[in-house]
C-alpha positions in Angstrom: -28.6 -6.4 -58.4 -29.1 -9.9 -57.6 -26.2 -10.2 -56.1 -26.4 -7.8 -53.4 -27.9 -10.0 -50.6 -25.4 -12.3 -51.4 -22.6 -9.5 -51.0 -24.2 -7.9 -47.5 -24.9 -11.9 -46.3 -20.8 -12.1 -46.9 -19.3 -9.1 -45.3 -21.6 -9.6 -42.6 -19.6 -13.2 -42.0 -15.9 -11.6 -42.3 -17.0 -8.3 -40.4 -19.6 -9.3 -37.7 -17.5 -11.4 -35.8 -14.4 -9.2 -35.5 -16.7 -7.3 -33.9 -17.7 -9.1 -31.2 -14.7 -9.8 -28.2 -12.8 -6.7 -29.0 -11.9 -6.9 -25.2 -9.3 -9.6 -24.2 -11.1 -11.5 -21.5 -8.2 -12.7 -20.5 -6.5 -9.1 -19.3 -7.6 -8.5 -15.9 -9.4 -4.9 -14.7 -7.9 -3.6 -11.6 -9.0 -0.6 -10.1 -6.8 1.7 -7.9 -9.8 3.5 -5.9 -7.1 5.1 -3.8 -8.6 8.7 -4.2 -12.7 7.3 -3.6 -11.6 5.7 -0.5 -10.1 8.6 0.3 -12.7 11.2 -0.2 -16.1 7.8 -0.2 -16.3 7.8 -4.2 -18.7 6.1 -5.4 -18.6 2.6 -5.7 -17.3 1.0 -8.9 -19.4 -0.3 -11.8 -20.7 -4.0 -11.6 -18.2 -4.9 -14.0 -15.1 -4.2 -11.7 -16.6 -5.9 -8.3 -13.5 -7.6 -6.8 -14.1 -10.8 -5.2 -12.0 -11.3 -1.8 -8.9 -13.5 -2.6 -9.2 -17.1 -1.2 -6.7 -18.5 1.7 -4.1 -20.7 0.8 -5.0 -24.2 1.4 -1.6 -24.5 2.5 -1.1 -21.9 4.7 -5.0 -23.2 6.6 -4.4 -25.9 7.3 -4.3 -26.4 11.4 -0.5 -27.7 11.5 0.9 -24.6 10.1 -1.6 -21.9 11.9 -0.2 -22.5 15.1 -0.1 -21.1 18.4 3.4 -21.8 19.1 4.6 -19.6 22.2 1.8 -16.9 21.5 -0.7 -16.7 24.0 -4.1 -18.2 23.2 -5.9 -17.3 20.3 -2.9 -15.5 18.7 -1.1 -17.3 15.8 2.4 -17.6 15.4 4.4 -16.9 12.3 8.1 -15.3 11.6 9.3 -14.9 15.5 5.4 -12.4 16.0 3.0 -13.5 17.2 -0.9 -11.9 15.3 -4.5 -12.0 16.3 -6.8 -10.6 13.6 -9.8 -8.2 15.1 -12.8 -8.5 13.8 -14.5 -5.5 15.0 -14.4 -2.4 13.4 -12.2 0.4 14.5 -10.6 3.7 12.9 -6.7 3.1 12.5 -6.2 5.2 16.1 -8.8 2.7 17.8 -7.7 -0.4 16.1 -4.1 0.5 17.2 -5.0 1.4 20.8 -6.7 -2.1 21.2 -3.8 -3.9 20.3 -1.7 -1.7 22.3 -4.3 -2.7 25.5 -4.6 -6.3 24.5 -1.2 -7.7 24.4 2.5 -6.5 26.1 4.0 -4.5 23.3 1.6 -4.8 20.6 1.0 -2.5 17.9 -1.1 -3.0 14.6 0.8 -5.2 12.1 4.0 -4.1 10.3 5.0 -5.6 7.0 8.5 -6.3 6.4 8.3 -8.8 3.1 6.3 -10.5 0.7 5.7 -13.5 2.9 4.7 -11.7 5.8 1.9 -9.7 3.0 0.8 -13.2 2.2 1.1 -14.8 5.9 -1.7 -11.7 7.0 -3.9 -12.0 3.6 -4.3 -15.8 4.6 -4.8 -15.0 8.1 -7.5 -12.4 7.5 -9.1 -14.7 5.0 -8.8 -17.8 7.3 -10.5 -16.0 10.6 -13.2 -13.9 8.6 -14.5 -15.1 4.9 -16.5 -11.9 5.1 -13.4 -9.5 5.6 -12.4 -7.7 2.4 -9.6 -4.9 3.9 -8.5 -4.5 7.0 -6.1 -2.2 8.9 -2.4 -2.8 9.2 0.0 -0.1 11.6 1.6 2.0 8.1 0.5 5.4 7.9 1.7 8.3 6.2 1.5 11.9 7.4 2.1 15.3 6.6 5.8 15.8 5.2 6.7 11.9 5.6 7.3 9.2 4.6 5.6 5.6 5.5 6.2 4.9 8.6 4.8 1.4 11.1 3.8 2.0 14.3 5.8 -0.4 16.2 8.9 1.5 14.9 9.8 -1.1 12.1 12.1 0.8 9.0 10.0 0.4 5.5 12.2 -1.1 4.3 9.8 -3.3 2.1 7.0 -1.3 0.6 4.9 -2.8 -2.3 4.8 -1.3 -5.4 3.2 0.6 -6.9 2.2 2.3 -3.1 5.3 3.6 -2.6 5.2 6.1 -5.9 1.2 6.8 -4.5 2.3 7.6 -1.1 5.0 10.4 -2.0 3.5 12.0 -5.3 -0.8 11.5 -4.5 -0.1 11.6 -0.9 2.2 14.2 -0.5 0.0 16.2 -2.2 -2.9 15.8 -0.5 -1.5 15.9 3.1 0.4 19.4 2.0 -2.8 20.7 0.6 -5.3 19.2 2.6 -3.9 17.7 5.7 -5.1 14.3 5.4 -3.2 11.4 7.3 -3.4 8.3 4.9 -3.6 5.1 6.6 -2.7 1.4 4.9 -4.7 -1.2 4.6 -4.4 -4.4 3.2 -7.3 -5.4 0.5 -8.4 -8.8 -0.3 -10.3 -8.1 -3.3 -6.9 -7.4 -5.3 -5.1 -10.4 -3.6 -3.3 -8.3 -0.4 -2.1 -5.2 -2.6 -1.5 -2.3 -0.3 -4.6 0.7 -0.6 -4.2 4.1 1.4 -7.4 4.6 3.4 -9.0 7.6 5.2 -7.5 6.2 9.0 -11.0 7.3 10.1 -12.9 4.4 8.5 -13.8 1.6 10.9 -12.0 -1.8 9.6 -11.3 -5.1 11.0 -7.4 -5.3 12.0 -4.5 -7.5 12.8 -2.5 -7.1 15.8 1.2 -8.5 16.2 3.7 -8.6 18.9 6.7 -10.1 19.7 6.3 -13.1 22.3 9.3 -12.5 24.5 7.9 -9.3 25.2 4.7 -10.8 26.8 5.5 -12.7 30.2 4.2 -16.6 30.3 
């Protein structure tokens, strides 16, 4: 009987600690609230708070944000020229400012991964605050993704494209809602579908031959 303490005192060395850490801290949570920002869910736990990605050093640096042959306080990048918004306008709104503001402008398009990170670093660079912000992709009832300047998607980040026909599709069939994209810092510029009546900041692009000196 004596030896019991010493026996509990022992397991409680091998067994206590395998307890403890269970959960990698090294695996990453990240949440898709596609259907909560659809329908305002409520907001996730304090445990899964994403924190808006950082700008490239790099890409900040006054040399290579440049105005180039955009007009003033438009940025040039990839033959477009992009202003981001900061006030807060549904998708419709945000669209018809940049419609109003420049010669041919519509909200962003996105035709590759450089471009994604090119508007993340932009958004991050002009507003610190900014955590999503509207881009001119949309899907509606019995389509597929389309841009409002007429671009082809012909580069849509996965997984969005599987969530715009199978979640999307669904809804819009069943409850006719238009699904708009946005682009969200707090996962590092992955695409999110968004109700296209929230207000959001926005970028605005357009091509500078198309605006007269």
């Amino acid at each position: 009987m004596k030896s019991l303490p010493f026996l509990f005192l022992l397991l409680s060395v091998l067994v206590l600690p395998g307890l403890e850490g269970d959960e990698n801290p090294d695996v990453k949570r990240r949440d898709v609230r596609f259907l909560d920002s659809i329908f305002g869910g409520s907001q996730s736990s304090s445990q899964n708070i994403q924190v808006p990605a950082q700008a490239d050093s790099s890409l900040v640096e006054s040399e290579l944000f440049c105005q180039g042959p955009c007009r003033e306080e438009w940025f040039s990048n990839m033959d477009q020229c992009y202003k981001f918004v900061q006030e807060q306008k549904t998708w419709a709104e945000a669209e018809s400012v940049c419609q109003r503001i420049a010669e041919g402008g519509h909200l962003t398009s996105i035709s590759n991964a450089a471009q994604n990170d090119f508007l993340v670093n932009l958004a991050s660079y002009a507003d610190k605050r900014t955590t999503q912000f509207w881009t001119g992709g949309s899907h509606q009832k019995s389509t597929s993704l389309r841009w409002t300047d007429g671009s082809l998607p012909n580069f849509i980040q996965r997984p969005l494209s599987s969530i715009f026909n199978a979640i999307g599709g669904v809804l819009n069939s069943i409850f006719n809602v238009r699904i708009c994209l946005t682009l969200n810092l707090g996962v590092q510029g992955k695409w999110d579908g968004c109700d296209c009546n929230k207000k959001l900041s926005f970028i605005c692009s357009y091509k500078p031959n198309l605006t007269p000196p």
